[in-house]
N, C-alpha and C positions, 0 to 999 in steps of 0.2 A: 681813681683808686691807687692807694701806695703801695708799691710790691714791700713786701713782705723784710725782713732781714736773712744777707748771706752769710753763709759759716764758713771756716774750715773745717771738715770731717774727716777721721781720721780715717784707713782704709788699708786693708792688704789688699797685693795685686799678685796672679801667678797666671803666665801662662796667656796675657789676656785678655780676663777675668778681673773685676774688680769687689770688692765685698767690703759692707761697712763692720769698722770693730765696734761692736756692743758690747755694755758693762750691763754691771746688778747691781742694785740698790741694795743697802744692806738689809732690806725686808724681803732681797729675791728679784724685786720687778725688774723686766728687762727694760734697758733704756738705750735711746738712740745719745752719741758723744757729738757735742759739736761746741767748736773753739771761736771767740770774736775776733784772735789774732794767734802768729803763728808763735808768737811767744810763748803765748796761754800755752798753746799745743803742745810744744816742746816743753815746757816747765811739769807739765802735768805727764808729757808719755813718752820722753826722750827725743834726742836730736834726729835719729833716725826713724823717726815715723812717717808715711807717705799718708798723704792726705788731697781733696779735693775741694774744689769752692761748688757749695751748692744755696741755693736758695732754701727758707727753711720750709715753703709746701712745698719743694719737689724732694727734700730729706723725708718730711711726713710723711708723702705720697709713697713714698718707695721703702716704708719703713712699715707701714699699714699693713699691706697682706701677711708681717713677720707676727704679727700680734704686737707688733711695740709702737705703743702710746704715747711714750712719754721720750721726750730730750732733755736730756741734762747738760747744759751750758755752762760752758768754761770749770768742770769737774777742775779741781786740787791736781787729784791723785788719780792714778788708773791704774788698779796692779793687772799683769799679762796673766792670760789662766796660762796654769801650768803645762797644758799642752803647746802654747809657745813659746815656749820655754827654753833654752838648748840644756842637754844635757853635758855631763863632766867631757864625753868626747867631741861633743861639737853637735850633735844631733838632735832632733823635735825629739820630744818624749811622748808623745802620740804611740798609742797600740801598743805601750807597755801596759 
């Protein structure tokens, strides 16, 4: 059997903690983000995005209990939701 194809996946880390970034389709669906190269990555979600190499059933697997089905590979564009966002003084805009 052939293993599967790896990604890079993009990711914040705090504390830790690791957590996959998820986008939306423009129909809403949530979707897992995964890059074939860290060019793609950075062309699509800036120079400073951390990211990990996963296989793409241990992404599936670990994206399944979230409800999300679907990966979208080597996306364009990825806009930040506006909660990570800084604000004019430097700060998350979270909890406003």
């Amino acid at each position: 059997m052939r293993p599967g194809p790896r990604w890079l996946v993009p990711v914040n880390s705090s504390d830790g903690a690791v957590t996959f970034v998820l986008g939306h389709r423009p129909d809403g669906i949530r979707v897992g983000l995964a890059f074939t190269s860290a060019t793609a990555l950075r062309d699509a979600m800036g120079p400073c995005q951390e990211s990990i190499e996963i296989a793409d059933g241990g992404l599936r697997a670990m994206l399944a209990p979230l409800g999300v089905t679907v990966v979208q590979v080597d996306p364009i564009l990825v806009a930040r939701s506006p909660r990570a966002l800084p604000t004019a003084a430097g700060g998350p805009t979270a909890g406003r």
